[in-house]
N, C-alpha and C positions, 0 to 999 in steps of 0.2 A: 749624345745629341738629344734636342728637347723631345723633337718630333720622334723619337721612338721610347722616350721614356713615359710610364703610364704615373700620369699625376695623382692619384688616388692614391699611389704608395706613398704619399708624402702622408695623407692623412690616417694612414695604416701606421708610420712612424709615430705620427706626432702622438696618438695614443696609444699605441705602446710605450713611450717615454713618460707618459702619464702615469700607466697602469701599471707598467711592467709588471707587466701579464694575460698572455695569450689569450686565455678564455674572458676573461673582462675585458679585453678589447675589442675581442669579438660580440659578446654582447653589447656594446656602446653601438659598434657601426653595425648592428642587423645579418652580421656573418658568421657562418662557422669557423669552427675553430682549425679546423684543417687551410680553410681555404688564409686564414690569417699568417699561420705557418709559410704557406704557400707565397704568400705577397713578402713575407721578411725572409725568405730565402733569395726570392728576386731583389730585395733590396742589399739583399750581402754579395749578390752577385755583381750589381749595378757600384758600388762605394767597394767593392775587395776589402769588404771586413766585416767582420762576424755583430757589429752594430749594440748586440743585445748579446748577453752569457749569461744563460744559468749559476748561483750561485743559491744559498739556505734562503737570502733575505727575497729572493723572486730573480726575476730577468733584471741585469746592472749595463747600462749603458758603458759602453766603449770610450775612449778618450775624443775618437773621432765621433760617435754618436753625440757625444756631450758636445762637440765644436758645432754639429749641423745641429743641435736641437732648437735653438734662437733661430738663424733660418726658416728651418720648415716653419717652425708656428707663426712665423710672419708669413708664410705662404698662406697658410689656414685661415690667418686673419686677414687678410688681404681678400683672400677668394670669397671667404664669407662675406666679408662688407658687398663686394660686388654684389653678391647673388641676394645678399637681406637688404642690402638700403634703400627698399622701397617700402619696407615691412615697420608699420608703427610699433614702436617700443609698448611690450603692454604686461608689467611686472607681473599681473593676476592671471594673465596664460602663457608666460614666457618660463621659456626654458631653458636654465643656465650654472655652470659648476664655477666657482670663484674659491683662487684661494688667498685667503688673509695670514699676511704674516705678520705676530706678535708677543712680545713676552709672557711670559705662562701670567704674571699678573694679571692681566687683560683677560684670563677667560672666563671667568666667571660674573666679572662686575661688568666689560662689556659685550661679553660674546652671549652670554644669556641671552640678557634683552634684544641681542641683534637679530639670534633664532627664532625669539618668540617673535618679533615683530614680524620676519618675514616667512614665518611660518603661516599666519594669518593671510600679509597682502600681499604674496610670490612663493604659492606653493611647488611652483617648480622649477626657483631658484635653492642650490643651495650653497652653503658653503664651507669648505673642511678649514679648519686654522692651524697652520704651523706655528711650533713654537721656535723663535729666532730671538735676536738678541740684534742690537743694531749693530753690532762688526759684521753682520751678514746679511740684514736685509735690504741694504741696497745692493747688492754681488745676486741675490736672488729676484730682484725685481729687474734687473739687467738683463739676467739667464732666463725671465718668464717663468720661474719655480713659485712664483706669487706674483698674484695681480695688485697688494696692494698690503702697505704694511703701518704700522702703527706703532709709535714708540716715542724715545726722546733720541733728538739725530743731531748731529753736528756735521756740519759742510756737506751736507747734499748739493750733489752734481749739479751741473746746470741742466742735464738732459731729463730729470726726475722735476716735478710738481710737489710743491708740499703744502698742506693748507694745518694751521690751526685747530686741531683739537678739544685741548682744553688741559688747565692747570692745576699740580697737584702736589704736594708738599709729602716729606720726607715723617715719618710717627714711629714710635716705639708703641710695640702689643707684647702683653705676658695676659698671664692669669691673673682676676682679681682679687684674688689672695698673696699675691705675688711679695715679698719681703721688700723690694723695692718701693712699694707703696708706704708702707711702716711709716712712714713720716710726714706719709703724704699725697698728694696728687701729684705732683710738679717735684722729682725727683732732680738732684742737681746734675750735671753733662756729666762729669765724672762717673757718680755712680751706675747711672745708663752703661756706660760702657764699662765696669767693671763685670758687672753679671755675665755671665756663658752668652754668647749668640749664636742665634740660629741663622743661617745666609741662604738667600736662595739664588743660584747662579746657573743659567742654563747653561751654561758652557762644564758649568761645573770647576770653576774656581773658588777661591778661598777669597775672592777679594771681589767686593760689587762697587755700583757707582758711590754709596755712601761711604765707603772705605778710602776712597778717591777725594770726595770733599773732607772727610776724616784728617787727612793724610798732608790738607793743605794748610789745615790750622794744626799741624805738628800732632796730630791725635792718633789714635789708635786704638782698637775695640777687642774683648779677649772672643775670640770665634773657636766655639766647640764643636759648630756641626754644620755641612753643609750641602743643601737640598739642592735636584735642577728641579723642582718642580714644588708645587702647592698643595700637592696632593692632601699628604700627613703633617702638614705644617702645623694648622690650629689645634692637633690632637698630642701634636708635641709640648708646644706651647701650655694647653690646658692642664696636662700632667706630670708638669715639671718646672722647675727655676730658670727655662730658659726665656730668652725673650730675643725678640726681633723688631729689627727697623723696616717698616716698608712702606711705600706708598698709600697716604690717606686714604684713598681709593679702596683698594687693597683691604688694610687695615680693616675700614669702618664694616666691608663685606663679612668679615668673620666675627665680630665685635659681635653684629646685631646675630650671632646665629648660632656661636658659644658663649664658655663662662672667661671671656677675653674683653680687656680695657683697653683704649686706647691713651697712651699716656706724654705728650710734650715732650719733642726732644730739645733741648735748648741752645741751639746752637743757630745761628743766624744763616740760613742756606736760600738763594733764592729760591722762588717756585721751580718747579718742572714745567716745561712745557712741552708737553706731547701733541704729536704731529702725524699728519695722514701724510703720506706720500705715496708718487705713483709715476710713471713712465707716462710721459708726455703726448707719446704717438695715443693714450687712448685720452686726451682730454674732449673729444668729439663722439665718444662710444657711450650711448644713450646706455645700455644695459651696464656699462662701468659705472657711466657720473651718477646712474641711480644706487647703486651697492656702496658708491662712498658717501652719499645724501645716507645712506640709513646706517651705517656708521657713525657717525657725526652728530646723526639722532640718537644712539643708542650713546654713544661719549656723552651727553647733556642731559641724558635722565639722572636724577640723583640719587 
């Protein structure tokens, strides 16, 4: 019954499902850690299920925690508007965690500039960025596991927002010594795709979107190695005959910062158009509409 249930444990869950973990929850809401314990036993008492388990990787939500997790945070968000909607939005004394989902391309060409900027004009805003892939980040902005993501999407929901980004084409990078070059700058399609490739695929397949458009003019590319991440890309690149296709973007980020060219692939592919999206219920959330404004600024620096 409502009347004896204590509503505070809703906001005791909803950050533990952040955190998972006791003691950084306890520092978020200003409590010990005992007394935290305390609320997530009442809460396993109240639900008959243990909500949270100990595992190496921290506290792993329940099948049933994961069903009530979208809930409570609408409860959270719900109660906060009540109690803040009188409070003018003020990025330079606000205080706020946001999380952005987007493919590891995205972190350094726009997550950079997005920290610096709001490291200056909302020092206490911030924001972690997951790395997702678009088969998941609408399933995550659904679940509230991200406020807001960033990528190239096809058939977004009707219950999701998408605005316009900005446009970006398909490049092969090697080394500028690279034997490819031998004849030239504008190597022909073929030989591009004879060379070893390097793929970088969060999910960690053998196969990206350009393998996709590859695949539809009957081609195919010889792949010898394949990354989830950007890490040790350009260092791969730089010390050896491989080479890689990736987003102009991308590309020009490493280009200008090792001994890496950017080289024409020649194959006729429309642009990309990358896309902000977001969960509808916040198109009214002054502290959201400004984190996707500075986004959108940080996508338009060149």
């Amino acid at each position: 019954m409502l009347q004896t249930f204590d509503l505070n444990l809703f906001l005791v869950l909803h950050t533990l499902l952040e955190e998972r973990n006791v003691t950084r929850t306890g520092e978020r809401l200003g409590r010990t850690q005992s007394a935290i314990s305390n609320s997530l036993k009442r809460l396993r008492d109240h639900f008959d299920d243990p909500l949270l388990v100990r595992t190496p990787e921290g506290l792993t939500p329940t099948p049933r925690a994961q069903e009530l997790a979208p809930q409570v945070a609408e409860i959270i968000r719900l109660s906060t508007g009540c109690i803040e909607r009188e409070r003018a939005f003020d990025p330079a004394t606000a205080e706020a965690r946001f999380m952005l989902g987007a493919p590891d391309r995205f972190s350094l060409p726009v997550f950079l500039p997005l920290l610096e900027n709001m490291r200056k004009r909302a020092p206490g805003i911030s924001v972690t960025l997951r790395a997702t892939d678009r088969a998941y980040a609408i399933r995550m902005i659904e679940q509230e596991e991200i406020d807001v993501a960033i990528g190239w999407f096809d058939n977004v929901p009707g219950h999701l927002n998408q605005q316009f980004a900005f446009e970006d084409q398909f490049v092969c990078l090697c080394r500028s010594a690279h034997p490819l070059l031998a004849r030239g700058p504008r190597p022909e399609l073929q030989e591009v795709l004879d060379y070893p490739h390097l793929v970088v695929s969060s999910s960690g397949g053998r196969r990206a979107v350009f393998d996709t458009i590859l695949a539809r003019h009957g081609l195919q590319r010889a792949i010898a190695a394949t990354m989830t991440s950007f890490t040790i890309v350009p260092e791969l690149l730089q010390q050896s005959n491989l080479v890689g296709v990736f987003t102009h973007r991308t590309a020009e980020y490493f280009a200008r910062r090792f001994d890496l060219v950017i080289v024409p692939v020649p194959l006729e592919v429309a642009p990309i158009a990358n896309q902000l999206i977001w969960h509808k219920r916040f198109d009214a959330d002054e502290p959201h509409a400004w984190l996707r404004q500075q986004i959108l600024l940080a996508c338009a620096q060149p």
